[in-house]
TIKOLKE-785136 format. One record per residue (C-alpha): residue number from 1; chain; x, y negated, z negated. Coordinates in Angstrom, 3 decimals, always signed. Each point is the difference from the previous one (the first is absolute). Example, Ala and Ser with C-alpha at 12.3 -4.5 7.8 and 13.67 -1.06 7.14 Angstrom:
REM residues 2
NODE   seq   mol          X          Y          Z
NODE     1     A    +12.300     +4.500     -7.800
NODE     2     A     +1.370     -3.440     +0.660
REM end
This chain:
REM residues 174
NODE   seq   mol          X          Y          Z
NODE     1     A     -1.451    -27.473     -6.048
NODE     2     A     -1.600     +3.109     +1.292
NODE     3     A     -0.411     -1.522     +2.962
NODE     4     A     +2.840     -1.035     +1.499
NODE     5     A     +2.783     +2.625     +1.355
NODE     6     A     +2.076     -0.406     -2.572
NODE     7     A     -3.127     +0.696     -2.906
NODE     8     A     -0.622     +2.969     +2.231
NODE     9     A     +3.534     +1.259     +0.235
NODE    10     A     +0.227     -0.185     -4.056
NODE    11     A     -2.798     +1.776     -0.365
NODE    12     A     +0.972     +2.920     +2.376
NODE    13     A     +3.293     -0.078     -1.847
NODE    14     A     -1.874     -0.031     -3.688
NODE    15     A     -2.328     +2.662     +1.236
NODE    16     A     +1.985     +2.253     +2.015
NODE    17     A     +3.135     -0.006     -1.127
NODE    18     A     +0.465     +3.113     -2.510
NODE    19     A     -2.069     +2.035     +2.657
NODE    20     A     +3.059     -0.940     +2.858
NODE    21     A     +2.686     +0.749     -2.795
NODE    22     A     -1.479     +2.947     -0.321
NODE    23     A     -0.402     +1.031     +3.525
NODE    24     A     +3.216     -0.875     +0.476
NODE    25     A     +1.498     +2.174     -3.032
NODE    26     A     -1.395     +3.106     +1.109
NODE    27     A     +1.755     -0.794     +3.399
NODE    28     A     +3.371     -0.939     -0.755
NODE    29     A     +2.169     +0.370     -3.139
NODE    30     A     -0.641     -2.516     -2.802
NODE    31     A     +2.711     -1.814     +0.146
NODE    32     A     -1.249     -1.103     +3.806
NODE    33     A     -3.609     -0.409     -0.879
NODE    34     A     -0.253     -3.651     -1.293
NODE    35     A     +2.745     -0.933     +3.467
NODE    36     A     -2.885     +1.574     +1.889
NODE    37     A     -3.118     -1.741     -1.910
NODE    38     A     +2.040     -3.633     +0.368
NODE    39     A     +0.713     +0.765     +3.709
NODE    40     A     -3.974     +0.750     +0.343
NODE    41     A     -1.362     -3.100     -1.766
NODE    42     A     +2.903     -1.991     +2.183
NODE    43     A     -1.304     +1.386     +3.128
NODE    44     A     -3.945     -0.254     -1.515
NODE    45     A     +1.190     -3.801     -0.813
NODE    46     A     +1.332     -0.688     +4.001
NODE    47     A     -2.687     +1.334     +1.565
NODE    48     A     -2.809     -0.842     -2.048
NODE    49     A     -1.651     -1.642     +2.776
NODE    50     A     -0.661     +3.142     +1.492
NODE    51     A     -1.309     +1.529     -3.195
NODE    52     A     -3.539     +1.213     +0.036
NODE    53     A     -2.718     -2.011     -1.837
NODE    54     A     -1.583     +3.413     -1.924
NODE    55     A     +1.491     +0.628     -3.204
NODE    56     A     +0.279     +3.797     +0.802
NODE    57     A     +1.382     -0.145     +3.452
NODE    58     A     +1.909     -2.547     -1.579
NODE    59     A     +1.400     +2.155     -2.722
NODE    60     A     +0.857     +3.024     +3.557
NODE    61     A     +1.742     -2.575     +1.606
NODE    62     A     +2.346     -0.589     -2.614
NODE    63     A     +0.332     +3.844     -0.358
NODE    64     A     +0.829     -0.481     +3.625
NODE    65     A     +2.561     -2.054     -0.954
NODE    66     A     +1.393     +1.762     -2.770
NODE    67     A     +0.523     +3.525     +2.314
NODE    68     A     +1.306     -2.143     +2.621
NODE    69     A     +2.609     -1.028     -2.912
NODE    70     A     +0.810     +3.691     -1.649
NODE    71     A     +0.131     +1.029     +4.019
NODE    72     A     +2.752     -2.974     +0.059
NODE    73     A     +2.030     +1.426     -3.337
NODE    74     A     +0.084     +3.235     +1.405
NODE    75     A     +1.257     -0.705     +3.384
NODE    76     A     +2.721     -2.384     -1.471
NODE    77     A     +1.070     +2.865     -2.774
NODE    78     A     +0.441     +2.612     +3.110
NODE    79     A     -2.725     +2.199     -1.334
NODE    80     A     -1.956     +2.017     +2.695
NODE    81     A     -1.730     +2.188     -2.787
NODE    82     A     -3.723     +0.470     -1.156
NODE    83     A     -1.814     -3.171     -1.501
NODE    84     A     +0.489     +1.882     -3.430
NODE    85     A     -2.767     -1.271     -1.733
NODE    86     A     -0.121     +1.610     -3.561
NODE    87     A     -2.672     +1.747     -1.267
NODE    88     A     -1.116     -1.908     -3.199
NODE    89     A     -0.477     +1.664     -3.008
NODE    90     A     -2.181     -1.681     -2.313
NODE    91     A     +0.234     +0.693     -3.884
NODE    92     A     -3.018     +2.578     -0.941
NODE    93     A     -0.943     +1.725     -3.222
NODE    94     A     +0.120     +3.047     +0.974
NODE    95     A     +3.128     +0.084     +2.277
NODE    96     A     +0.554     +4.111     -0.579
NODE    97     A     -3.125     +0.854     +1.835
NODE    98     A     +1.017     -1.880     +3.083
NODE    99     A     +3.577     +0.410     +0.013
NODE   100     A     -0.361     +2.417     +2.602
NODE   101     A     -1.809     -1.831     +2.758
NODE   102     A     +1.978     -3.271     -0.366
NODE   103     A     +2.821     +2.245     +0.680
NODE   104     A     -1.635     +2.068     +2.858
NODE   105     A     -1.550     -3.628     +0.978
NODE   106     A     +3.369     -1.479     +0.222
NODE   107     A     +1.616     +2.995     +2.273
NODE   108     A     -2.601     -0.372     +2.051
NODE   109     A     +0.766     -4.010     +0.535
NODE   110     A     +3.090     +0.530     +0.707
NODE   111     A     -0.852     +2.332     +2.834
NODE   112     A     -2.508     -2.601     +1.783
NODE   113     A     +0.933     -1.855     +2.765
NODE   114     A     +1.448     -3.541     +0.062
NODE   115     A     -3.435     -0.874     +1.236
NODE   116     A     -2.317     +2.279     -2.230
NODE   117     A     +1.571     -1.707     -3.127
NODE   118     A     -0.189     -3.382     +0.896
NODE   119     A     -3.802     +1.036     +1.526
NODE   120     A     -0.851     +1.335     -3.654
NODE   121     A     +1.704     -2.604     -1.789
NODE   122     A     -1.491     -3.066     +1.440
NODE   123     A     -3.331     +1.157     -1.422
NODE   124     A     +0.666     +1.812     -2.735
NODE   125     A     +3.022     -2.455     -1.567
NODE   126     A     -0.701     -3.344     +1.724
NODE   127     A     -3.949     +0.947     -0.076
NODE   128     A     -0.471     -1.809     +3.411
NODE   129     A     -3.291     +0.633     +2.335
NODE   130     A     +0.557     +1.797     +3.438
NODE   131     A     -0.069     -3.318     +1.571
NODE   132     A     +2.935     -1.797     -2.124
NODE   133     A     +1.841     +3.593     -0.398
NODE   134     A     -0.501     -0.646     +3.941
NODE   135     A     +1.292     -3.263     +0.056
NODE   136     A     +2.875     +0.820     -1.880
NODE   137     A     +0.918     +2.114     +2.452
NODE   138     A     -0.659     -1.953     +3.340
NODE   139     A     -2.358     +2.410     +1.145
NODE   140     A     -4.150     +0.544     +0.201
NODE   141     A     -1.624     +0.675     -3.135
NODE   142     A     -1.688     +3.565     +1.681
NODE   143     A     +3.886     +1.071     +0.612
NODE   144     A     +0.550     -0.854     -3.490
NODE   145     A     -2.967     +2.575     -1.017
NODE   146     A     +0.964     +2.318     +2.203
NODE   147     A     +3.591     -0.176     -1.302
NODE   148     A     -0.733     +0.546     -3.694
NODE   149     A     -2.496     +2.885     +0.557
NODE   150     A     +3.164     +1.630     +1.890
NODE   151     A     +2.322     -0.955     -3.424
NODE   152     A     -3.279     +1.155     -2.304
NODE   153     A     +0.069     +3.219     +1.982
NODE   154     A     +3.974     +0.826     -0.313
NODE   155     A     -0.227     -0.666     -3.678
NODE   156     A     -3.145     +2.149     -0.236
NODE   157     A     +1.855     +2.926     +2.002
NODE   158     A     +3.848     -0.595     -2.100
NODE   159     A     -2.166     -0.092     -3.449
NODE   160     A     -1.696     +3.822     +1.251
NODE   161     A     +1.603     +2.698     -2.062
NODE   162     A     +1.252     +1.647     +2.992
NODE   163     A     +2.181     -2.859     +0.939
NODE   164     A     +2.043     -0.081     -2.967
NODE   165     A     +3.097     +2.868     -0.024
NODE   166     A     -0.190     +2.351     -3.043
NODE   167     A     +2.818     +1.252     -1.192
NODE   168     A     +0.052     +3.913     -0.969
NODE   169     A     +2.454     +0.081     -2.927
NODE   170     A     -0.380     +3.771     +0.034
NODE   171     A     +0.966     +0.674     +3.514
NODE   172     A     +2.730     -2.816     -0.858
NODE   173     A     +1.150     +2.099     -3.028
NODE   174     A     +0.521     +3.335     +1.748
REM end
């Protein structure tokens, strides 16, 4: 069954589908997320003669899709604001210790570029190559590199001491 489009197109669905729901969650609020995923696989299903044979570049096009479809939500809600892609924060046993830098780690997110965070999160959340984080983006896989080292570097510089404000409670006091 594997074989013919419609094999193929369960597969990508079976195999793919909680990665695009979660792309698409970090994107948009929850309750849009699944409209998003179903308008991707709709759009994946249509023009699945176009899809490439690779199961990776495969897997980009449909997070192609998928931003094409958050891109679509946004526009139609009137928003004009950042991506807003949430910084996860995964359960750890020792969540006291790195309270701190989650916090420090999410200030500094929020102060990225529309472009830096989506740069950064194709790789680090949707763990895609340079060439599909490339693809996703309708643009060459070396201004894809080029890109992230530019988002790497602006979270390197925002996470520097020096670039988060301390407050002086004593000179506040007085």
């Amino acid at each position: 069954m594997r074989d013919t489009a419609e094999g193929r197109f369960r597969a990508l669905y079976a195999d793919a589908y909680a990665d695009v729901l979660h792309f698409a969650q970090r994107r948009v609020d929850h309750a849009h997320a699944e409209d998003v995923v179903a308008d991707a696989f709709l759009v994946a299903w249509r023009r699945f003669d176009e899809a490439p044979g690779r199961a990776d570049d495969l897997r980009a096009w449909l997070f192609g899709i998928a931003r094409n479809c958050v891109l679509n939500v946004r526009r139609g809600q009137g928003r004009q604001s950042a991506l807003g892609v949430r910084v996860v924060l995964s359960p750890a046993a020792d969540l006291a210790s790195s309270w701190d830098f989650r916090v420090d780690l999410a200030a500094a997110w929020g102060r990225l570029s529309d472009g830096e965070q989506e740069a950064l999160a194709l790789t680090v959340f949707e763990d895609l190559s340079s060439a599909q984080a490339a693809r996703v983006l309708g643009i060459s896989a070396t201004a894809y590199r080029l890109r992230l080292l530019r988002a790497r570097r602006a979270l390197r510089v925002l996470l520097e001491p020096a670039a988060v404000p301390v407050l002086d409670l004593k000179e506040n006091l007085s």
